[in-house]
Structure formats: C-alpha cells, structure tokens
Short mmCIF file of the C-alpha atoms (twelve columns), coordinates in Angstrom:
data_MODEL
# 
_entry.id   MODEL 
# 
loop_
_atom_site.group_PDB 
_atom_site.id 
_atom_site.type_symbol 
_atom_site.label_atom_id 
_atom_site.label_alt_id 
_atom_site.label_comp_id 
_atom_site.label_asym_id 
_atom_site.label_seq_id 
_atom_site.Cartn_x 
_atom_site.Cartn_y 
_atom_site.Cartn_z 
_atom_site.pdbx_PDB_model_num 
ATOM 1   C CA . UNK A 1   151.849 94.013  79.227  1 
ATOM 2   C CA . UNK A 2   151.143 97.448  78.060  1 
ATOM 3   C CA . UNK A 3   149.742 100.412 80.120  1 
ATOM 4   C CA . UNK A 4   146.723 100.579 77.985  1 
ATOM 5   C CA . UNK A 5   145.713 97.074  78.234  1 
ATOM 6   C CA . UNK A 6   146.260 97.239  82.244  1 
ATOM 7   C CA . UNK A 7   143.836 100.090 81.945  1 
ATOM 8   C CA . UNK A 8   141.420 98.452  79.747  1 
ATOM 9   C CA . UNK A 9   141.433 95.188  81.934  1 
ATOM 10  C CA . UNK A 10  140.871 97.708  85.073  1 
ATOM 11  C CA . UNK A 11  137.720 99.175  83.023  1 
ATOM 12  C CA . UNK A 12  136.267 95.675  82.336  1 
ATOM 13  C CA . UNK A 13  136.984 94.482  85.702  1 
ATOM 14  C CA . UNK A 14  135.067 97.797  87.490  1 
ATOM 15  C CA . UNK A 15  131.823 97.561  84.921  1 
ATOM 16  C CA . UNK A 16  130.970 94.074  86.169  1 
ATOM 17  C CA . UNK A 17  132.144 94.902  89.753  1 
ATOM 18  C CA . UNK A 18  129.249 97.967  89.138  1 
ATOM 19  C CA . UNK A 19  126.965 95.550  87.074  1 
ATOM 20  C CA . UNK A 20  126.467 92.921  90.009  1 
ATOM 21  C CA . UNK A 21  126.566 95.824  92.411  1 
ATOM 22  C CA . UNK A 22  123.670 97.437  90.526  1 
ATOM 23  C CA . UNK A 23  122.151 94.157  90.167  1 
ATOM 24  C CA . UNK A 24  122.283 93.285  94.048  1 
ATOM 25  C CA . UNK A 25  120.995 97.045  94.882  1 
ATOM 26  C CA . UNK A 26  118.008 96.538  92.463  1 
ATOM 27  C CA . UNK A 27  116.973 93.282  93.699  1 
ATOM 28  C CA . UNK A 28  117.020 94.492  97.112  1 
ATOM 29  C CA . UNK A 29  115.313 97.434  96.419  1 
ATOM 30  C CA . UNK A 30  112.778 95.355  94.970  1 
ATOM 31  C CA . UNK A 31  112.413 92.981  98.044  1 
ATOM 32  C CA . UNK A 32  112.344 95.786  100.753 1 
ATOM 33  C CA . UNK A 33  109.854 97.376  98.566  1 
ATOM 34  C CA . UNK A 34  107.254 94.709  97.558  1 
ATOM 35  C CA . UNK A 35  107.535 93.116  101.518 1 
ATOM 36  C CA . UNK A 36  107.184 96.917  102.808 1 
ATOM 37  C CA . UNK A 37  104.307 96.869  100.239 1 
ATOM 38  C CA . UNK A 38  102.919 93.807  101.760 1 
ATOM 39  C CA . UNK A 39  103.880 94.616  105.294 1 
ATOM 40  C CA . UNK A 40  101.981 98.206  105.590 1 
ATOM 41  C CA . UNK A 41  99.580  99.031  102.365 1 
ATOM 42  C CA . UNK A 42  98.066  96.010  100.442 1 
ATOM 43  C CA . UNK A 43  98.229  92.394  100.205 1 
ATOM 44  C CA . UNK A 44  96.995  89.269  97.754  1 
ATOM 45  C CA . UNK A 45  95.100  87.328  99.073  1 
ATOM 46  C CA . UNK A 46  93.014  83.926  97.598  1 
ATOM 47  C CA . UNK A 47  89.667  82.617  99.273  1 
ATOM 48  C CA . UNK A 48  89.987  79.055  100.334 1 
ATOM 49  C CA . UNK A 49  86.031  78.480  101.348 1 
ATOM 50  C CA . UNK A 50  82.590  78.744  100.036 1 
ATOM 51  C CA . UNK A 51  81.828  80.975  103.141 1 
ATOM 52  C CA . UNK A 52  81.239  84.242  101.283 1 
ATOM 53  C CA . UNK A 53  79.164  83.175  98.707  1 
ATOM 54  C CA . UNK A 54  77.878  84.214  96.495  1 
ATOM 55  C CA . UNK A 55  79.923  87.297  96.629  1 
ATOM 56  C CA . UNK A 56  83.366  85.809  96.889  1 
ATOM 57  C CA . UNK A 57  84.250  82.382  95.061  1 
ATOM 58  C CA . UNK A 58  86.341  79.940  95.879  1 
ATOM 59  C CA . UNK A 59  90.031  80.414  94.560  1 
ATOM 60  C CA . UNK A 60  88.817  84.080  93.812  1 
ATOM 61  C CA . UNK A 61  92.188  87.074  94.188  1 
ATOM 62  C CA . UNK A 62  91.519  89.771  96.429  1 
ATOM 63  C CA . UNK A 63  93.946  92.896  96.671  1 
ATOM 64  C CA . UNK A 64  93.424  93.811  100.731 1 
ATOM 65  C CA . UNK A 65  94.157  97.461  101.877 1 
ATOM 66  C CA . UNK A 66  95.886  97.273  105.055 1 
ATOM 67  C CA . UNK A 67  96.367  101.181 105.355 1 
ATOM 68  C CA . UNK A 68  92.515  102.841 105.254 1 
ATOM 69  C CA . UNK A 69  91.491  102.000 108.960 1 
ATOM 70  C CA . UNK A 70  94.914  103.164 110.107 1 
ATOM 71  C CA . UNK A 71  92.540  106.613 109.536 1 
ATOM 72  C CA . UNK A 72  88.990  105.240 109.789 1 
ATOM 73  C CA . UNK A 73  86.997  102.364 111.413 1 
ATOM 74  C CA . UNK A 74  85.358  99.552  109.970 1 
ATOM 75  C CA . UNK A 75  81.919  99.957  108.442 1 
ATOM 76  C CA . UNK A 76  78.984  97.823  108.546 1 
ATOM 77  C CA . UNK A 77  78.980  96.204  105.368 1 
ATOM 78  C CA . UNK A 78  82.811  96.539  104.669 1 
ATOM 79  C CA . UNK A 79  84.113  92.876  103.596 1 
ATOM 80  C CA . UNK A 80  87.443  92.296  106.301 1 
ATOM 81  C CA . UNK A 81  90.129  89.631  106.645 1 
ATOM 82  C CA . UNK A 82  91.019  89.223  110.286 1 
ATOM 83  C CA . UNK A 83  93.494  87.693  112.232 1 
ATOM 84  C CA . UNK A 84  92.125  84.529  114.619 1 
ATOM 85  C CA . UNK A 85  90.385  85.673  118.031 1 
ATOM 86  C CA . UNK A 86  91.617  83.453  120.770 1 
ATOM 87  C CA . UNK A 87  88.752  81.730  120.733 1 
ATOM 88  C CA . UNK A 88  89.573  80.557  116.806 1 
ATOM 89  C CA . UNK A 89  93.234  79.770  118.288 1 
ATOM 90  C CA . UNK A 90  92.366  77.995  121.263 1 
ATOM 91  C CA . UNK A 91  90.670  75.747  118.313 1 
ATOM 92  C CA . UNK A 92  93.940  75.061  116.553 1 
ATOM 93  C CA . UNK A 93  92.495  78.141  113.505 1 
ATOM 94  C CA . UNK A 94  95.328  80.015  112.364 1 
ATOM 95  C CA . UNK A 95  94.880  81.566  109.186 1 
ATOM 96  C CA . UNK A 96  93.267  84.665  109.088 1 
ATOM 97  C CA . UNK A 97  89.762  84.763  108.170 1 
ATOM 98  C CA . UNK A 98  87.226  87.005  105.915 1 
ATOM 99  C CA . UNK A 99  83.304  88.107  106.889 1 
ATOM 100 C CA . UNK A 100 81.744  90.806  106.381 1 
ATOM 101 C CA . UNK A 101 81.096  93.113  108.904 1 
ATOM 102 C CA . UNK A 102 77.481  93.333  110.621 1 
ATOM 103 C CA . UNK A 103 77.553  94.723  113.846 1 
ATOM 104 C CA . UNK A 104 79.672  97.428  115.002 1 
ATOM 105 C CA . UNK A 105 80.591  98.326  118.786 1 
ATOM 106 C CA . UNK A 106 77.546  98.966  121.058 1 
ATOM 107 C CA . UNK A 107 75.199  97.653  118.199 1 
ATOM 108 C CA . UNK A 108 72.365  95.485  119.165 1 
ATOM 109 C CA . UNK A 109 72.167  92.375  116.528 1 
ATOM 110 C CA . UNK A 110 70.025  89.434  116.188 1 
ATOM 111 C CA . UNK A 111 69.206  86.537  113.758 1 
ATOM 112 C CA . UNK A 112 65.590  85.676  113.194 1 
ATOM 113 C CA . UNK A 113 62.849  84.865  110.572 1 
ATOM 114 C CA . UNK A 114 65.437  84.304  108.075 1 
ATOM 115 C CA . UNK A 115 66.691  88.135  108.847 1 
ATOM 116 C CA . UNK A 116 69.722  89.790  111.024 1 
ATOM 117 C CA . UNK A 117 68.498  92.867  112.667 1 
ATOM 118 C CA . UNK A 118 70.418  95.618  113.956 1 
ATOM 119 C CA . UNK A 119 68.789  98.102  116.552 1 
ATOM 120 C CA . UNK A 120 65.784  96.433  115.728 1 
ATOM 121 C CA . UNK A 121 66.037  97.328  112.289 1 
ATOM 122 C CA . UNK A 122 66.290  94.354  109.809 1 
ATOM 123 C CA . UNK A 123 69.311  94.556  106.888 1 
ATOM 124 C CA . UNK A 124 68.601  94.354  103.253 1 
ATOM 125 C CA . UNK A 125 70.873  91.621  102.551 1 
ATOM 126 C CA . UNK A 126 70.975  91.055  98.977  1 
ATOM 127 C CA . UNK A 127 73.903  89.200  98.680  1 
ATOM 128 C CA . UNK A 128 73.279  86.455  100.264 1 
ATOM 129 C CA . UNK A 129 73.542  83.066  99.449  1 
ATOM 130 C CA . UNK A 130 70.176  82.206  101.079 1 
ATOM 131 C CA . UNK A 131 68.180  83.688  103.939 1 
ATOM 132 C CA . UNK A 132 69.838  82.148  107.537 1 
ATOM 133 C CA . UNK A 133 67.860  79.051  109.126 1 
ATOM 134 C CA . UNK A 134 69.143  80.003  112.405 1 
ATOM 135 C CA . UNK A 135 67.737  82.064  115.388 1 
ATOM 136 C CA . UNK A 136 70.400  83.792  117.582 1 
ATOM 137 C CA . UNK A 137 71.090  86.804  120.101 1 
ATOM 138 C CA . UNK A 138 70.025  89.552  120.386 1 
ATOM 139 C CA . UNK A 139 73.686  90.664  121.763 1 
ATOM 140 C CA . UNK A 140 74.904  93.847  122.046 1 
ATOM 141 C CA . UNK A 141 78.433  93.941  120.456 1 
ATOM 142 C CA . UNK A 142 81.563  94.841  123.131 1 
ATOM 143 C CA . UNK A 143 83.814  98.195  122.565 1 
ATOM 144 C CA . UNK A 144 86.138  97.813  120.058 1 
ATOM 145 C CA . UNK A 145 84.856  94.864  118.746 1 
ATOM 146 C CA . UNK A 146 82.996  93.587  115.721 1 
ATOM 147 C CA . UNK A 147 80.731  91.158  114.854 1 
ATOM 148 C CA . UNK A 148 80.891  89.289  111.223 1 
ATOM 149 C CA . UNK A 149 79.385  86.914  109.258 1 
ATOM 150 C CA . UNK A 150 79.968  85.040  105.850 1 
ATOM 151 C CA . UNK A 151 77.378  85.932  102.977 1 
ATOM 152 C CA . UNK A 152 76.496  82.087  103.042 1 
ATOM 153 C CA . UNK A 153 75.115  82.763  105.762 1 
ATOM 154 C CA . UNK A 154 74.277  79.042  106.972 1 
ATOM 155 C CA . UNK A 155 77.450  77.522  105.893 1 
ATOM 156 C CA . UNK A 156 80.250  79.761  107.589 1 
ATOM 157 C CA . UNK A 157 81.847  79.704  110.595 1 
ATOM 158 C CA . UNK A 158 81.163  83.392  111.959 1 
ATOM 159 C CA . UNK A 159 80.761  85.602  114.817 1 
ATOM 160 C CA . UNK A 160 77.287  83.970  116.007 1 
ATOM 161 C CA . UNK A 161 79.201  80.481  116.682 1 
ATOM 162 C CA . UNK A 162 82.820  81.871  118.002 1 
ATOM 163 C CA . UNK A 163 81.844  85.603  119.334 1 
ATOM 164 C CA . UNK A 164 83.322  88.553  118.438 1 
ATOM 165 C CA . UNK A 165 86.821  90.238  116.476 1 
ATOM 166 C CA . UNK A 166 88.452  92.533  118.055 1 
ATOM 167 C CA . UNK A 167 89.717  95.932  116.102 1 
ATOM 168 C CA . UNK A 168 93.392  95.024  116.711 1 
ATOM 169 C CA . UNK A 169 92.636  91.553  115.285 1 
ATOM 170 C CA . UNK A 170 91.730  93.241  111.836 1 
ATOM 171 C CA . UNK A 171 94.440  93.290  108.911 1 
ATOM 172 C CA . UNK A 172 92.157  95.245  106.250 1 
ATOM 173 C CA . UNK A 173 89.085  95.053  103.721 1 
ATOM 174 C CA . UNK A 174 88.508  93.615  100.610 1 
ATOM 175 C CA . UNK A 175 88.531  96.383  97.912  1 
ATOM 176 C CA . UNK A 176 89.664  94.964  94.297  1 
ATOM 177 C CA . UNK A 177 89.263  91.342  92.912  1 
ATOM 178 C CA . UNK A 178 92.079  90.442  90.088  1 
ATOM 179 C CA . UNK A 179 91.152  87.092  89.662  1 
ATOM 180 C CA . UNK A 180 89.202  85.636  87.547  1 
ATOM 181 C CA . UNK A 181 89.182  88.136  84.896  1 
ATOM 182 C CA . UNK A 182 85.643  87.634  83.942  1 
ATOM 183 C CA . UNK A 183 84.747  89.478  87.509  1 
ATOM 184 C CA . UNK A 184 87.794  91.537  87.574  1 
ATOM 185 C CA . UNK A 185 86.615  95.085  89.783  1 
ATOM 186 C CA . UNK A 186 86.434  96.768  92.935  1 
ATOM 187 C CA . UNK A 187 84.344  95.121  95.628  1 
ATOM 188 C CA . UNK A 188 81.435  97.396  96.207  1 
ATOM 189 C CA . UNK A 189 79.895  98.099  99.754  1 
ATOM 190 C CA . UNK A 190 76.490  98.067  100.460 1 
ATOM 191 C CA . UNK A 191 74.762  101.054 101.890 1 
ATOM 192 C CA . UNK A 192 72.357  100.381 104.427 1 
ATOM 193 C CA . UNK A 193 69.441  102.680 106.143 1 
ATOM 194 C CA . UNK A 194 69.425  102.157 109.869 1 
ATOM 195 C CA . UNK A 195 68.050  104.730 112.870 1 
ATOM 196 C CA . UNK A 196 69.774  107.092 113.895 1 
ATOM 197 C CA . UNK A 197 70.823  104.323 117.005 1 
ATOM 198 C CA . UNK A 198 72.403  102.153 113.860 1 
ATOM 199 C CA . UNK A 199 73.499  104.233 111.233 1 
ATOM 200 C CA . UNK A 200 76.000  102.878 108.796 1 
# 
C-alpha cells in the first residue's frame, strides 16, 4: 500500500472519529442545557383539571418561570404551581399543583356572601368561574406561607380545605400559555386595590 493512501485512510478514519465526537459533544450539550433549562429557569407544564377555570383549560401549555421569586415574593393574584404540602402528601397527592394566590403572610382572608375578603376588603374577582357557595375563615395566613385557591372556585381542591403552601413548597408562576394557539399569550395578573393593611 502506498504512503498516500495510508494517509488518506488516516484522514477518513480521524473525520468520523471527529464527526461522532462532535456529534456526542452536541447532544450533550443539548441535554445539560435543556435539563439545566428545566432544572433552574422555566418549565412546560399541561393542566390536568378544570380547577382554574375559566382562566386555565384543561390540557392548556403553560411555560412556568422558576427563576423570578429567586429575587421577589409571590403576589396576590400571581397564578403558582406548587409542590404538595404534607398535608396533600399525607393524602397520597404528589404532583404539584396550580392556584392562584389570595392571601399572603399575615393577611387576614375570609369566604362569604359569594366573596373572599382580605383585611376586610372584598377582591374583584373577575375571573371566576362562578361566585363561591361556601362560607369559611376568617384566618390569618402563617409567615412564609400562602394561601391559594382555584378560579373555579367551588370545584377545586384549595387552601380553604387542606391549609396553607409554604414559600419553599413553590416551584414558580404561570407567565406564557403556548397551547392552544387560539389563546396563545402571556398570562396577565390582576391588580387589586386593598388598604394599606392589604396592599397587593
């Protein structure tokens, strides 16, 4: 065999030594990046229950950020997917849930005349599937902990049957939909107008 076709052989055998090696660096590249993706900054997630209606469908795509309360805290109104309490655990729950927030820590809420009031102050709710049919509280919600309930207000299990969520229990909020199409957008929060005791 000639020189130059040892070298030529020795050329061909190096490019698809480097092509696979390219190949496996790129794929796992890929992998460390979508799961560190996943891991620390955002997250797809699907909704399994009527809970939130009207606001969130069933089968609906949600991008969650996982990073923003890393430098802020949870606001009233913010739409969160949380981790079971041990309370949800303790009742063989294990996926991680999604409310919306109500009460924050030291807040004061209660359920009445078709209304939840914070401070005292009743929420515009205009979301909602329909007004709730249940009384409940008042309770004053513990440090570091928040109370939520679904926007179907009388068909989700929420805060005022199982208690509260802890902050470390919280993965992140709903902030983009991406499926369906036809309702493809951010997920807007509302602004509510509280006393000074509640503001939002």
């Amino acid at each position: 065999m000639s020189l130059t076709k040892k070298k030529l052989e020795r050329q061909t055998q190096s490019k698809t030594k480097n092509i696979w090696l390219e190949t496996f660096e790129t794929l796992g590249l890929s992998l460390f990046l979508a799961l560190g993706i996943r891991t620390f900054v955002a997250e797809a997630r699907y909704i399994p229950s009527g809970s939130m209606l009207p606001t969130l469908q069933i089968n609906d795509r949600l991008i969650i950020d996982k990073i923003s309360y890393d430098f802020t805290t949870p606001k009233r109104g913010d739409i969160v997917v949380f981790n079971p309490t041990a309370t949800l655990e303790q009742q063989n729950f294990h996926e991680a849930f999604i409310k919306r927030v109500i009460g924050l820590p030291g807040d004061r809420v209660e359920v009445k005349n078709g209304k939840a009031y914070v401070n005292n102050i009743p929420l515009k709710e205009k979301y909602l599937e329909a007004k709730p049919n249940y009384q409940w509280g008042p309770i004053i919600v513990p440090a570091n902990s928040y109370l939520v309930l679904g926007d179907n207000r009388n068909n989700s299990y929420d805060s005022h049957y199982w208690g509260f969520v802890p902050r470390k229990n919280i993965i992140g909020k709903a902030v983009f939909r991406f499926w369906p199409l036809n309702r493809f957008g951010e997920i807007d929060r509302p602004v509510y107008v509280l006393n000074a005791a509640g503001n939002s």
